[in-house]
C-alpha positions in Angstrom: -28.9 -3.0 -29.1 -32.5 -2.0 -29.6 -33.3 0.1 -26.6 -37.2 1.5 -26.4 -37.8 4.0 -23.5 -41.0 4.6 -22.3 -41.9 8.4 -21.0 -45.0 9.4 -19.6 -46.1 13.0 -19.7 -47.8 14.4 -16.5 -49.6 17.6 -14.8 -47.1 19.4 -13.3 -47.2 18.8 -9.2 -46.4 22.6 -8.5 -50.1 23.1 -10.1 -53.5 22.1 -9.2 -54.9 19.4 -11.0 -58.0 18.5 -11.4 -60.0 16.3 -12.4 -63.1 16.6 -15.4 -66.8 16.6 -14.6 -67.8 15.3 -17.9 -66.2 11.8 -17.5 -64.2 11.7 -14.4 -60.7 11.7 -15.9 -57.7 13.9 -15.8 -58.2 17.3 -16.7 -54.8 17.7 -18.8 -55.3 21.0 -20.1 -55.9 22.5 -16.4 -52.1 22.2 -15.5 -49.0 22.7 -17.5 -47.7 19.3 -18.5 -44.2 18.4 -18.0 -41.9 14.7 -18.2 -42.6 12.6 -15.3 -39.4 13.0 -13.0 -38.9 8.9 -12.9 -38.5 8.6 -16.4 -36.1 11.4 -16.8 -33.6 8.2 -15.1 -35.4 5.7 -17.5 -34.1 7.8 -20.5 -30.5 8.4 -18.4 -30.5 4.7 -18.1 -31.3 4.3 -21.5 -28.2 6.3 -22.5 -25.7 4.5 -20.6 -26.8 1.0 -21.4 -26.2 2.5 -24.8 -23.0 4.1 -24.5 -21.7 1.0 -23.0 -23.0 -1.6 -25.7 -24.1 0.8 -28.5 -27.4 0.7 -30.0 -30.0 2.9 -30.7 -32.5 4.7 -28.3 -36.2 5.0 -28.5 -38.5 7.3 -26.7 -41.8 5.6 -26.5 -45.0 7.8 -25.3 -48.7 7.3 -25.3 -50.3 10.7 -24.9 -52.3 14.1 -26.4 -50.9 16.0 -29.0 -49.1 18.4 -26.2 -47.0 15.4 -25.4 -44.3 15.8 -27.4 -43.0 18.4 -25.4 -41.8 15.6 -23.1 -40.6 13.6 -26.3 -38.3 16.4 -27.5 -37.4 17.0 -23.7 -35.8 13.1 -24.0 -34.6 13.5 -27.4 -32.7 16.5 -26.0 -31.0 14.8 -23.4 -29.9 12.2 -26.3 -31.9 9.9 -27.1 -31.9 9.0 -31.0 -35.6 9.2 -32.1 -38.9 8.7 -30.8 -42.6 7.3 -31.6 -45.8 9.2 -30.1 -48.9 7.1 -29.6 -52.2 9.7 -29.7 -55.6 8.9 -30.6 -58.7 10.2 -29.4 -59.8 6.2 -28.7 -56.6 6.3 -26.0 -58.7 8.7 -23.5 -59.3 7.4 -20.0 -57.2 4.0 -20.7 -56.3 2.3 -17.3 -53.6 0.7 -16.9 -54.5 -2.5 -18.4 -55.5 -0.6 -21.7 -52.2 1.5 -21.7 -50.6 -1.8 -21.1 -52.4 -3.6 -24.2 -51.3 -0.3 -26.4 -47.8 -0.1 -25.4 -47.2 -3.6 -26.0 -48.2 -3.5 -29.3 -46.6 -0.8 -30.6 -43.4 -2.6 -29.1 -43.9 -5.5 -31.4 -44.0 -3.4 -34.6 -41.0 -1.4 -33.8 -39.3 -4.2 -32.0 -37.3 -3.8 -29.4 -34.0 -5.9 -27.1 -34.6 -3.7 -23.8 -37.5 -1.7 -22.3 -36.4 0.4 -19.8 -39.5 2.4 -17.9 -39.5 4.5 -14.7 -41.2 2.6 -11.5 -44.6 4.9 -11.7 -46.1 8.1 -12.3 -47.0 11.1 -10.4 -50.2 11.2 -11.9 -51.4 7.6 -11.6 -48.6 6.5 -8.7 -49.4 2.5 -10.0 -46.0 1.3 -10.3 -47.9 -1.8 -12.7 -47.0 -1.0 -16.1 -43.2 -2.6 -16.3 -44.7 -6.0 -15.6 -48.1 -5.7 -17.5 -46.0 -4.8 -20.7 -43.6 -8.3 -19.5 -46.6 -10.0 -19.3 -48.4 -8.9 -22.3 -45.2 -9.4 -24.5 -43.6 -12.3 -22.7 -40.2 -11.7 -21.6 -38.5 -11.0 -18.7 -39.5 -8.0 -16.5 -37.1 -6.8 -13.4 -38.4 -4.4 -11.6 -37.3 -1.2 -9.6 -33.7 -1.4 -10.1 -31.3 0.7 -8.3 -28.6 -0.6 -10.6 -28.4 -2.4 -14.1 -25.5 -4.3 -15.6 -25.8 -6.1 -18.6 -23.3 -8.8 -20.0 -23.8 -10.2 -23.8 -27.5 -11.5 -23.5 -27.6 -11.5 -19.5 -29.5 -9.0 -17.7 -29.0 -8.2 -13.5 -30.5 -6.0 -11.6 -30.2 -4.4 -7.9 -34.0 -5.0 -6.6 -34.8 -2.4 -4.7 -36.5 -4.3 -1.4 -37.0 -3.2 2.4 -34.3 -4.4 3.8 -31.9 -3.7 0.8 -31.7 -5.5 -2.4 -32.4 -8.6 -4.1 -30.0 -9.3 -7.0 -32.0 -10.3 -9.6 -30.8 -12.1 -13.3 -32.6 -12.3 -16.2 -32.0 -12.4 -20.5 -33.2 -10.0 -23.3 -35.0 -9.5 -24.5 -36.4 -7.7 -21.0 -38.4 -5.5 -19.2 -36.8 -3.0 -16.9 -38.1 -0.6 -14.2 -35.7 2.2 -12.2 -35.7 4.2 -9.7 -34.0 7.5 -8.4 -31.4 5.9 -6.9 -30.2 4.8 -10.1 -28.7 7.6 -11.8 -28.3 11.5 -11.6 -30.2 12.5 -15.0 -28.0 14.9 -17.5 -29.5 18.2 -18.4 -29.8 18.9 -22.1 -27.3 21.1 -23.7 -28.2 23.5 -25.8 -26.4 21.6 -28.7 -28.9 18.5 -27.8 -32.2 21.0 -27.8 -31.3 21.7 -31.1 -30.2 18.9 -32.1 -33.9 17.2 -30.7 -35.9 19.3 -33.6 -34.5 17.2 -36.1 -34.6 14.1 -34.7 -37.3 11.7 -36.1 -41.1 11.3 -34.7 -43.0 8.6 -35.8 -46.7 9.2 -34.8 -49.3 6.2 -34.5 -52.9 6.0 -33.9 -54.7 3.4 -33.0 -55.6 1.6 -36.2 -55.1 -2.0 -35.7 -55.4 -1.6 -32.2 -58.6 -3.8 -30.1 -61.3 -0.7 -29.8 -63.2 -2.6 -27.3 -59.5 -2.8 -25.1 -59.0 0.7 -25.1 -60.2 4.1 -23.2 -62.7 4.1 -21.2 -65.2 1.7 -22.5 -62.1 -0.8 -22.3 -60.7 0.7 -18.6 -61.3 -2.6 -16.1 -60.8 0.4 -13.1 -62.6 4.0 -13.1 -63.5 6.9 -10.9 -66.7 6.3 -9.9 -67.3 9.6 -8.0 -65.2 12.7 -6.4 -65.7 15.8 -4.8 -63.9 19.0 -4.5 -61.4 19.2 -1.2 -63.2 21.3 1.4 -61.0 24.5 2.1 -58.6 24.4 5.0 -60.2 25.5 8.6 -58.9 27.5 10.6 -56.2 26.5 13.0 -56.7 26.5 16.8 -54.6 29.0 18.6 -53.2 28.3 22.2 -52.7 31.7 23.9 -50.0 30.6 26.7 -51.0 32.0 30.0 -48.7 29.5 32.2 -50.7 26.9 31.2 -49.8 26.5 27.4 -48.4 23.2 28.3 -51.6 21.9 29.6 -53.8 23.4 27.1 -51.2 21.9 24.4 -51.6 18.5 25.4 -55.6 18.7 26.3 -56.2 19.9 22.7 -53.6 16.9 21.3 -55.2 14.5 23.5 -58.9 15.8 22.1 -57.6 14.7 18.3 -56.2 11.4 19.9 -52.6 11.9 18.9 -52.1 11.3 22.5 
């Protein structure tokens, strides 16, 4: 089984991150940049379906040159080889755009399963699993707590409010998981090493729709933003028998009560 695995890399959330005055995009060289935590279970996921039903894993990516730090991260945990998509005309694509250059690069490598994490921390869209179904016309199940697959049949557990939908489809598919799915593996040091001499394929954008792509191409922007005003300072209560009172004044002056 062909099984592609898309990882996104992202500013760490223990930093600041910021955003650029030029152009109003991420500022990825402000914070260190590490793999998004939902697709460290997209690449677990990956590795079961595989060690079930064998096959062959592929870590997909669409990112700056810095990015394959999160490629050997999912190479080390045992994925088989990977393919980095980086080109200056990438910068600022929206989702649609990322969508469009994803599911192209799927069609020339090909591909049985796509397996991607529900969203990222940077954008927090949760879009991209069924914009890539759409764009490449198969089936696309979404935020799946649990995956079984049998000969050409796909099911998922659909995450929902009130529990799960059980949801069928047939490859070739689109898949999206969540936490709940899996406890990711931590690479061994056999793997890390193992990871620097596993295969990278890296693509531009040649072929690729210029007018569909970055920010000329982006149907969403950031029109404007502004700098978070520091923190005030709190409002103390000094309790002189009456802290109570004075409590509940100040709450009811915020209208929490």
């Amino acid at each position: 089984m062909n099984i592609v695995v898309c990882v996104k890399q992202v500013p760490d959330t223990a930093t600041e991150r910021k955003l650029r005055s030029d152009d109003n995009t991420l500022d990825r060289d402000a914070a260190d940049g590490v793999i998004n935590e939902l697709c460290e279970y997209a690449v677990e996921e990956a590795l079961k379906v595989k060690e079930a039903h064998g096959g062959e894993v592929t870590v997909l990516t669409m990112g700056p040159a810095k990015a394959t730090d999160t490629i050997r991260k999912a190479l080390a945990m045992g994925a088989d080889k990977a393919v980095h998509l980086v080109d200056d005309a990438l910068h600022g694509s929206d989702a649609l755009s990322t969508s469009y250059a994803i599911a192209e690069t799927l069609k020339r490598i090909g591909f049985d399963l796509v397996i991607l994490g529900t969203e990222s921390t940077d954008a927090r869209m949760g879009v991209l699993a069924a914009m890539l179904a759409e764009r490449l016309g198969v089936a696309q199940l979404t935020f799946a707590s649990k995956l079984d697959i049998d000969g050409s049949d796909v099911t998922i557990h659909r995450v929902t409010d009130y529990g799960y939908d059980k949801v069928q489809g047939s490859l070739p598919a689109v898949v999206s998981v969540v936490e709940k799915i899996n406890e990711p593996r931590y690479p061994s040091f056999k793997g890390i090493m193992a990871a620097k001499k596993k295969p990278v394929e890296t693509v531009g954008a040649d072929g690729l729709d210029a007018g569909l792509l970055g920010l000329a191409g982006a149907w969403s922007e950031v029109a404007d933003f502004a700098v978070a005003p520091p923190r005030a300072a709190g409002t103390i209560v000094k309790d002189e028998g009456d802290g109570g009172a004075k409590t509940a004044e100040f709450l009811a002056s915020k209208k929490f009560i």
